[in-house]
N, C-alpha and C positions, 0 to 999 in steps of 0.2 A: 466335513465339519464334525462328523459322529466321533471319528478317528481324534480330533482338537480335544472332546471331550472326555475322551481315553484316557488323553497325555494328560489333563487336566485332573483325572480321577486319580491316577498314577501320580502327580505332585500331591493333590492331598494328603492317600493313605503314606507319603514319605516324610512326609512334615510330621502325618500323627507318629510313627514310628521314634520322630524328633524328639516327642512331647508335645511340641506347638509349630504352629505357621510362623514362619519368620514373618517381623513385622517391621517393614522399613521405615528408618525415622522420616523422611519424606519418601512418595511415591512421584517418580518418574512420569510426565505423560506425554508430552512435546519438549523433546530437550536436543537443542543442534549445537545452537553456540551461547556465549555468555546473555544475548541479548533474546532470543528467542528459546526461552524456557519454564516450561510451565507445569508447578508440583501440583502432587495433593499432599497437604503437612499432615494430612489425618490419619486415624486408622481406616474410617470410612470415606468414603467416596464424596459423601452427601451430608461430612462432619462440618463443612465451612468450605467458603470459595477458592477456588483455585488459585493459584500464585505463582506471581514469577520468584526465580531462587532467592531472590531481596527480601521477596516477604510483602511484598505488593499485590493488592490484587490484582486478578488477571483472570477473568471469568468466564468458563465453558459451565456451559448448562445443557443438562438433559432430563428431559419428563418423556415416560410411557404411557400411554392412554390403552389399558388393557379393559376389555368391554364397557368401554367410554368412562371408565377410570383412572384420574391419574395417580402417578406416580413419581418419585424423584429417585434419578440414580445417577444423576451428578450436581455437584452445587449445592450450597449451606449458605450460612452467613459470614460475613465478613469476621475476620480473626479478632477483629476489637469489637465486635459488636455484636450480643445476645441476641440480635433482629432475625430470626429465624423463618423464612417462607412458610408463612401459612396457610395449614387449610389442604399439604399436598401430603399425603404420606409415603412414605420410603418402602422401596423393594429391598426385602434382606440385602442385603451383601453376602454371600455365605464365601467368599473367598479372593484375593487380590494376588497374582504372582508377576515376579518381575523377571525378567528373562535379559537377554545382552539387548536386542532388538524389537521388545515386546512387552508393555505390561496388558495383562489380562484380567480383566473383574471376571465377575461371576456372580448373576444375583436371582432370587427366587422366589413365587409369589405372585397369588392371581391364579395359580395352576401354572403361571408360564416358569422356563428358564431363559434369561437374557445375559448372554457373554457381550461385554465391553471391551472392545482392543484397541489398545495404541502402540501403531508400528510403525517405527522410525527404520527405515531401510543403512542406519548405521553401521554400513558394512566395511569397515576397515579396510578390507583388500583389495575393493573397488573404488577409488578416489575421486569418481564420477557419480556413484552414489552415496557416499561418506559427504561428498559435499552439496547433495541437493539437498535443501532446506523445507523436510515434504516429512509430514505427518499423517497417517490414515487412521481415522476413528470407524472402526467396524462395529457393526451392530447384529448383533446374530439371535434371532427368536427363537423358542422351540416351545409346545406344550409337553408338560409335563404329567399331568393329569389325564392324559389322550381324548380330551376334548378340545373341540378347534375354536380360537378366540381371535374375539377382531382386537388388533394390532392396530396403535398410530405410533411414531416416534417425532419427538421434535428433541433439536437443539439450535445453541445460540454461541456465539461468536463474539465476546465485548471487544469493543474499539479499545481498549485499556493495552491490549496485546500491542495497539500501534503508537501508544506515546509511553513518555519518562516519566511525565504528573497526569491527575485529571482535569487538569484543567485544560489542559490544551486543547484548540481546534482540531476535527478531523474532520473529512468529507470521505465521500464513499461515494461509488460505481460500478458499473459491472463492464467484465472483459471480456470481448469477443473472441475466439479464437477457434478457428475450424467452424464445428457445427454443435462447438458448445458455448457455455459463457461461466463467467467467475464472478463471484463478490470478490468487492478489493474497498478496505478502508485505510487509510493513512492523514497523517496530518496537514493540516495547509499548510505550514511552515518550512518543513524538510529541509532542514538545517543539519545537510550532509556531510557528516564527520566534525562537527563542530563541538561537540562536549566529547571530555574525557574525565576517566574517574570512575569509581570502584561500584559507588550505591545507585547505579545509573539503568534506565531501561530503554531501547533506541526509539524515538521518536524521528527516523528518515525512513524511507521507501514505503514499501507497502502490504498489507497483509492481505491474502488472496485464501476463500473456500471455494471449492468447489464440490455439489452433492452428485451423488450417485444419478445419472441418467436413469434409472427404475421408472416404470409407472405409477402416479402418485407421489411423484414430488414435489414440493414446492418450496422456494426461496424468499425470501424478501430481506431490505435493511428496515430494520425497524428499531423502536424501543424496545429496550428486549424486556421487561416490566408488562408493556400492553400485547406484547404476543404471547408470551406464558398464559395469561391473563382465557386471551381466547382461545388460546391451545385446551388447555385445563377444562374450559369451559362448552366450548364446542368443538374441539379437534384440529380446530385451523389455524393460520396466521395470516396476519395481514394479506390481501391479494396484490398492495401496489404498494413502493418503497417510498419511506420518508422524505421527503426532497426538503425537507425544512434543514437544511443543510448550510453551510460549515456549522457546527455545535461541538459544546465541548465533552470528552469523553466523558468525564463524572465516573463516580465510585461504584454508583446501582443507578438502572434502568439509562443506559445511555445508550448511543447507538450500538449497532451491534449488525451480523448476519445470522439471520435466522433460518432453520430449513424443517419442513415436515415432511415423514414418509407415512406412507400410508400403506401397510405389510396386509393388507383385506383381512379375511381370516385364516391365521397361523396354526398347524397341525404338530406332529411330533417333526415331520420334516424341516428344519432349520431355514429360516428364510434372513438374509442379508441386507443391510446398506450399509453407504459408506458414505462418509466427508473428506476429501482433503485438502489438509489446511498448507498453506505456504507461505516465507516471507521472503521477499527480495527488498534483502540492504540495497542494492544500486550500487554501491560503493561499500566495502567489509571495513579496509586498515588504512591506512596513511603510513606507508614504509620509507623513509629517507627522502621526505618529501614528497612523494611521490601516490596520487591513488591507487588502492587495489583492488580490483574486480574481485567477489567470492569467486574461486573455482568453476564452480557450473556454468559462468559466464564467460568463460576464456571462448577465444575465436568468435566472437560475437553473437553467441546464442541469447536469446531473447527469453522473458518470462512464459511468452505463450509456449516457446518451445520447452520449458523447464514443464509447464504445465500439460503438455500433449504428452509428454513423454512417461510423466508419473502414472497419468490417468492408462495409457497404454499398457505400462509394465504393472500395474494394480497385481494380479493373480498371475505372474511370474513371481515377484517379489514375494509375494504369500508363503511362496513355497522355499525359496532363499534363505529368507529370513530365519523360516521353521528349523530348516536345517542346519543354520548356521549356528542358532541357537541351541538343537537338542545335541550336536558337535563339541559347542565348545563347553557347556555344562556339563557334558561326560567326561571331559577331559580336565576339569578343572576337580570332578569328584576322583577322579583317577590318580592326581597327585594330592588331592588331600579333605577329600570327604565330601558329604553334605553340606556344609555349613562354608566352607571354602566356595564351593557352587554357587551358594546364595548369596555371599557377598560380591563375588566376582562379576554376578552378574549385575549388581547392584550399582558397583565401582564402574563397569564398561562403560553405560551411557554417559555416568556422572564425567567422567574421564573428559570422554570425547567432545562430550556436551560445553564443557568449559573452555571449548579451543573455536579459532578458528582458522578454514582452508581458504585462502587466497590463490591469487595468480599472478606472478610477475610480467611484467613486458615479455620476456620472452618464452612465456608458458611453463616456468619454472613453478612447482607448487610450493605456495612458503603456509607452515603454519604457527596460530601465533596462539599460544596459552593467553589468557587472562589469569591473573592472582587475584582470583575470585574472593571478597571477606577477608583482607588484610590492606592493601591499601590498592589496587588495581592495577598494579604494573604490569606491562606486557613482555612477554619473551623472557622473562626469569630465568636464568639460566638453573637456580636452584628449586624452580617448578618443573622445567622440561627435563631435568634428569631423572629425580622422583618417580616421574610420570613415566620416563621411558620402558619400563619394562612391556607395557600394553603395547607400546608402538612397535619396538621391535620386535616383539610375539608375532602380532596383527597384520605389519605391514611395515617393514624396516625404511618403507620410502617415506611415511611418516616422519622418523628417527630426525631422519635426513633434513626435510621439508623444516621441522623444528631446530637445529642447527644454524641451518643457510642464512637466516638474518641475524642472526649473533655473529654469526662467520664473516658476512658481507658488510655489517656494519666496523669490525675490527681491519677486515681488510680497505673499508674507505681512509682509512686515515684518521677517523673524528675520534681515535681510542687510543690516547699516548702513552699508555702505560704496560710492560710485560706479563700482566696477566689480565684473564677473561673479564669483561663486565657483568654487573651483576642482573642487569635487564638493559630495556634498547624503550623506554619511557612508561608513558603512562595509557592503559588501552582507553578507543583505538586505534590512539597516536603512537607508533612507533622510528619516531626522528632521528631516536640516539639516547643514550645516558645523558639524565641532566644532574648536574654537577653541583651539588648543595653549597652554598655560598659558609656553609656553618661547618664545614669535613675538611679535612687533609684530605686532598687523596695522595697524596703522598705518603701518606702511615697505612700500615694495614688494618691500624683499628676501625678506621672509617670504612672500612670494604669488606670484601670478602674473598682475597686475592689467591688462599690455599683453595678455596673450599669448590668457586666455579671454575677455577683453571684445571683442577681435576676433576671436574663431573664433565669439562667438554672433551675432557682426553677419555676420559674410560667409554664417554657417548661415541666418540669416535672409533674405538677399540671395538666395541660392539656392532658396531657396524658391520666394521671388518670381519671379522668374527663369520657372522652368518650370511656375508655377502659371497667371501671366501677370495678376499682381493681388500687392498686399503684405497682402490681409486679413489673412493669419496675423501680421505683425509690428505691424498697426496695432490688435491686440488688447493686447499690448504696449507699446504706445511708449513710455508713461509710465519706461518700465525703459528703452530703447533711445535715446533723447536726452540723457540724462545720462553714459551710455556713448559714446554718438558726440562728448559735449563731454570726456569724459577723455584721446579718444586724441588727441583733436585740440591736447590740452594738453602730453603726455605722452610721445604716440608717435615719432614723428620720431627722437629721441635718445635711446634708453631707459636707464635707469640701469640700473645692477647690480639683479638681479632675478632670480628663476626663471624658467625658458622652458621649452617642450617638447624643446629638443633642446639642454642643458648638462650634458650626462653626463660632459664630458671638465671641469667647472666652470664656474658662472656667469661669464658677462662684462656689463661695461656696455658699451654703444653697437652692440649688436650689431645689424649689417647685414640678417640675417635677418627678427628682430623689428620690425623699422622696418618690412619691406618690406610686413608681416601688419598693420601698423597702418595705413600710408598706403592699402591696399588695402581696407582696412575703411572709412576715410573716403567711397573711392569709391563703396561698395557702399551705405554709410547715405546718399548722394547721392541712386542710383538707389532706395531705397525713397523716399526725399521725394518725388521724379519720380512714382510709384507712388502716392500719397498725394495728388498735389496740390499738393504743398508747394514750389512751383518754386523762389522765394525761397532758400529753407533751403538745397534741393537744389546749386541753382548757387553757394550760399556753400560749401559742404563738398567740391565736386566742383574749386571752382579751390584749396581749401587742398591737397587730396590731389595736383592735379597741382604746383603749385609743391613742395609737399614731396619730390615724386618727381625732378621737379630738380635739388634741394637732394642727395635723396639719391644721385643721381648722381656727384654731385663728391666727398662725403665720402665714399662707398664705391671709386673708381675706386682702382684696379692693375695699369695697364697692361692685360692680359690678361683679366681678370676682375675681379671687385668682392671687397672686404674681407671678414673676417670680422669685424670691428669696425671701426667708422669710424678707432677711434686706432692699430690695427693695420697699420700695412705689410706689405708681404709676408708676410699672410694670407691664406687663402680660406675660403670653406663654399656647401654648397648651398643655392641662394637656391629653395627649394622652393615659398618661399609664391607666389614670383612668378605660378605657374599659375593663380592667382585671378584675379588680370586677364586672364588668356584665355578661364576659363570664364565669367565672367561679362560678358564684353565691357566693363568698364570703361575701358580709355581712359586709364590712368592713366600708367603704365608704355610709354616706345616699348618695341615689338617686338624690337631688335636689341638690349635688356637682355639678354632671355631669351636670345636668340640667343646671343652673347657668351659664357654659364654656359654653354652647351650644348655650344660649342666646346670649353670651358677642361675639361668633366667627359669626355670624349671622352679628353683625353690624358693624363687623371691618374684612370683606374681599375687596381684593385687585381684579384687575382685573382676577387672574390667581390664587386664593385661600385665605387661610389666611396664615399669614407669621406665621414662627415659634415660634417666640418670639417678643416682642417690641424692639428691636436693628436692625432689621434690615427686608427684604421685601422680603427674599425667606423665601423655604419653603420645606419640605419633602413630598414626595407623596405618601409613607406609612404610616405616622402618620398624615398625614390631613384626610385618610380616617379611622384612628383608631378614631379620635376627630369627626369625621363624623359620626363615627357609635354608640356616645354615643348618638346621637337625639332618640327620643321616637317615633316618626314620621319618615313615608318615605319623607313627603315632605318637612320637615327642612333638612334630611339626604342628598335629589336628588338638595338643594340648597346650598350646603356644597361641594357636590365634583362635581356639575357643573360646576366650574369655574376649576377644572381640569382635565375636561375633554379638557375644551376650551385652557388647555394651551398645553397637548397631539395634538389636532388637527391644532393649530398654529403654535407655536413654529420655529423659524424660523432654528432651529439646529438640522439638520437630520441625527440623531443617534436613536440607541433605545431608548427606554423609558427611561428617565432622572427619577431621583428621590429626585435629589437637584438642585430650579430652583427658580428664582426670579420673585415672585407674580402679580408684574409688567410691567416685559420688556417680560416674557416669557422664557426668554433665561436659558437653563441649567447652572450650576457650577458646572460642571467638570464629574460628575455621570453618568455612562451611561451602558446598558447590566446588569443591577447587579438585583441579588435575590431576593433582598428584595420589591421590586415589587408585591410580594404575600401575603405583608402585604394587599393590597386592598380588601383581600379574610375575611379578619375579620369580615365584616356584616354580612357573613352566617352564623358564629359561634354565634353570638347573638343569632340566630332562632334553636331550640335544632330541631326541628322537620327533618331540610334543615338538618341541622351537622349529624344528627346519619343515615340519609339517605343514604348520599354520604359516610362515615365512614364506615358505612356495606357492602359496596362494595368491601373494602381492604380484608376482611376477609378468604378468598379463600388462600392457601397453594400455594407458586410458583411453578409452575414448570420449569425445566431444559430444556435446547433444544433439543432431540430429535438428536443423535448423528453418523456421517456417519466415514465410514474409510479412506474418502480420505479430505484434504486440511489439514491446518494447522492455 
């Protein structure tokens, strides 16, 4: 623990080195998937209640009773509401860091130091712990003052975590398992997989704590209002649980799991506990009709065993996590600074957190994005590319897992058209593309038929890539040749059409899009290559470079390239261009890139460069893909400084935004979403960083380890 507080002393004096502590627009605390996540939107801990990504509250509470004084160092008032808990005072905060698998308070006061940890074993490489649904709140004392102080800790657990509104019924119990037992709240109703939709919080299965076995514990379900109440007052909580039961969650004082530790008296030696929290959907997706199991439940392991197994690996994980974490932030400062580090880590959980891992029938892992804060669709094809750069770093079997229902659903037959769909419905229903009764899809205005038919080829390409083999795409092909014969009909000149980045309005002939097409010809070359297919390969690889060419002339402006070919004195970020770096395609000379790199150098705005000449926001996955085409760290670390600055300003305390105007700061609408992991693209440039972290996926998963009792 001494050593915790080392690394801890070591991030401060590097932040003051900064000028300032990064300050995230929201703080990360339980974040798995779209429906079990839980911020703080504040600076401080104890600035208002906790929320889920919506904006909902969703309430952890914690009070210290330092020499039968309390304290508050988690939990405020509701965001619309000045009702501020009275009567408790707050321990400093004196520092908050977020790490890939870790955020850690730090607060002081009383003579004591009390570190707060939330650690989600979000370990990418391991798809057995990526997919348990297992949060540890650590609590760690120490005097500061080298006087010994009597220690209590309480917190609380609201039922809010287990519905979508507060009105809703829940009941609670406790779970017996081995020679422990869990709180678990959930609703009466469990109306499993029955809503979908965007602004939604799961109201099925069940929310489970479990506290530390320590001596001086104690549990109970209570109002969590009357047990602060005699926490505060005398140290305790309820000795027996509320049975006045089904009741509805409510906004404050509803039910809740409460627990108090009782630390005796605390010296400078750091004394510990811990809660973990867990939620078991029962059921995650609804894929082609069909239900999915979260991952952790494949081969029929049960909750008690999700729950032995967490409680078991507690202090292996400790040490995991540490390392995974002080790893991949060395490695994120090593292609491009401090400030790269701290958003990276910032992006990791948000990433991850906005997806979720299933299991097919036959143990196949499928993962499915939510398009978190725009309208809710799942499987986006132009969220899962975005977001690709993290997965493929991380763990390419991810890549994959995000593919296979796009894939599987084109290869069912239900997708008549020759190119990609643009999602597979609405989360977390994923039945198929539903077909707007008000669209052509026969036009490509209606679609988006350049823009995913080339993000599932270059997804593909990637693969291959660092797999060092195209098995994954020649399972597909049947799907992937008639896409690589569209863009090669299509691409080059694209008509008016939907894109991933027409927010400011559709255009045709757009410079961008061409660039994501031609680059896609390259990539379906190097799978033919991969294949065998020399023939094919060396016809689609000379189309791609003449086209590249061609698009040379029709994009040139002096200085930089068009934002549409018929555009004079236009620009935009030619983001896709990065694909030909990472993949070594060949297609693109080098001094393209270059050239954008110069021209976004002199035409940034306070908060980055804007996407295009029409207008002053900006995307914060493709400012760092246009970032990461510099040749230099120190063009690259002057490129996504100013988004760094607009993450730690920002006056809109939400997660991480990814569409925000370059200017004011302020978000446009985007917020919790995937593709956040696009930032992870500069590692992919460095082959040495990419096949490092890539071999770590490599390991066979294994199953949970299975008991005869819970369910």
């Amino acid at each position: 623990m001494k050593a915790t507080f080392v690394l801890l002393l070591i991030f401060t004096l590097r932040c003051q080195l900064l000028g300032q502590e990064f300050r995230p627009p929201a703080v990360p605390l339980v974040v798995h998937n779209p429906y079990f996540s839980v911020w703080s939107m504040a600076d401080h801990l104890t600035d208002q209640a906790t929320e889920h990504w919506t904006g909902v509250p969703q309430s952890l509470v914690s009070l210290v009773r330092i020499d039968d004084k309390p304290y508050r160092i988690m939990g405020g008032p509701y965001r619309m509401s000045g009702n501020r808990p009275g009567g408790v005072p707050v321990l400093e905060q004196r520092s908050v860091q977020v790490l890939p698998t870790r955020t850690i308070y730090e607060f002081s006061g009383a003579g004591m130091r009390l570190q707060l940890t939330f650690m989600t074993p979000a370990l990418a490489y391991n798809l057995d712990l990526l997919s348990r649904p297992v949060t540890y709140i650590t609590w760690s004392v120490q005097s500061e003052d080298g006087k010994p102080h009597k220690v209590e800790v309480y917190f609380s657990v609201s039922a809010q975590l287990a519905v979508n509104v507060p009105y809703q019924e829940v009941n609670a119990s406790r779970l017996k398992f081995g020679d422990r037992s869990a709180l678990r709240i959930g609703t009466t109703e469990q109306p499993v997989l029955q809503k979908k939709g965007d602004s939604l919080r799961v109201d099925w299965g069940y929310l489970y704590a479990v506290p530390d076995p320590e001596v001086g514990t104690s549990d109970a379900i209570s109002d969590d209002r009357r047990a602060q109440r005699e926490f505060m007052t005398s140290g305790v909580i309820p000795d027996i649980d509320d049975f006045e039961l089904p009741k509805e969650a409510g906004d404050r004082g509803g039910p809740a799991m409460v627990f108090r530790f009782s630390l005796g008296q605390v010296s400078s030696a750091p004394v510990q506990r811990y809660v973990l929290l867990a939620y078991d959907e029962l059921y995650s997706i609804q894929f082609l009709n069909r239900r999915l199991r979260p991952y952790w439940r494949r081969g029929g392991a049960a909750v008690s065993d999700l729950l032995s197994a967490s409680i078991h690996d507690y202090t292996s994980l400790n040490v995991e996590c540490s390392k995974f974490d002080d790893d991949l932030m060395a490695d994120l400062r090593t292609l491009g600074g401090d400030k790269y580090a701290l958003l990276g880590a910032l992006a990791y959980r948000q990433s991850l957190g906005a997806q979720t891992l299933a299991v097919d029938y036959d143990g196949t892992p499928l993962f499915f994005p939510k398009e978190n804060s725009s309208n809710g669709d799942i499987s986006t094809v132009d969220v899962i590319f975005p977001d690709s750069p993290l997965l493929l770093l991380i763990n390419p079997r991810l890549a994959q897992a995000s593919m296979t229902p796009v894939l599987e659903y084109v290869a069912s037959g239900q997708w008549p058209f020759p190119w990609a769909p643009h999602d597979l419905g609405t989360y977390p229903i994923a039945d198929g593309y539903h077909f707007p009764a008000n669209v052509d899809m026969s036009s490509s205005q209606g679609v988006m038929p350049v823009e995913e038919t080339a993000n599932m080829i270059l997804l593909a390409d990637a693969i291959a890539k660092i797999d060092g083999n195209a098995t994954y795409a020649e399972k597909y092909w049947p799907i992937f040749t008639p896409w690589a014969e569209y863009l090669r009909d299509h691409g080059l000149d694209p008509e008016i059409q939907l894109a991933s980045d027409d927010f400011a309005g559709r255009i045709g002939h757009s410079a961008n899009l061409s660039v994501k097409a031609i680059a896609a010809l390259g990539a379906y070359a190097q799978l033919c290559d991969d294949l065998g297919k020399k023939q094919e390969g060396d016809t689609y690889r000379i189309i791609a470079r003449k086209d590249a060419a061609q698009w040379m002339q029709m994009a040139a402006d002096g200085d930089h390239y068009r934002l549409a070919f018929d555009q004079p004195g236009t620009w935009s970020q030619k983001y896709n261009l990065i694909w030909d770096q990472v993949l070594g395609l060949g297609v693109f000379p080098p001094e393209v890139a270059q050239k954008e790199v110069a021209f976004y150098l002199k035409n940034q705005n306070t908060f980055g460069i804007p996407l295009d000449s029409r207008a002053s926001f900006t995307k914060l996955d493709w400012l760092f893909w246009s970032a990461s085409m510099a040749d230099s760290k120190a063009d690259f670390e002057a490129l996504i400084g100013p988004a760094y600055d607009f993450a730690d300003q920002t006056p809109d305390r939400q997660p991480l935004g990814d569409l925000y105007d370059t200017k004011t700061g302020h978000r446009r609408g985007f917020e919790a979403r995937s593709v956040v992991g696009g930032v992870f693209i500069r590692a992919l440039t460095n082959k040495a960083i990419w096949d490092k972290w890539a071999a770590r996926s490599n390991e066979p998963a294994t199953p949970l380890p299975q008991t005869e009792s819970g369910n």
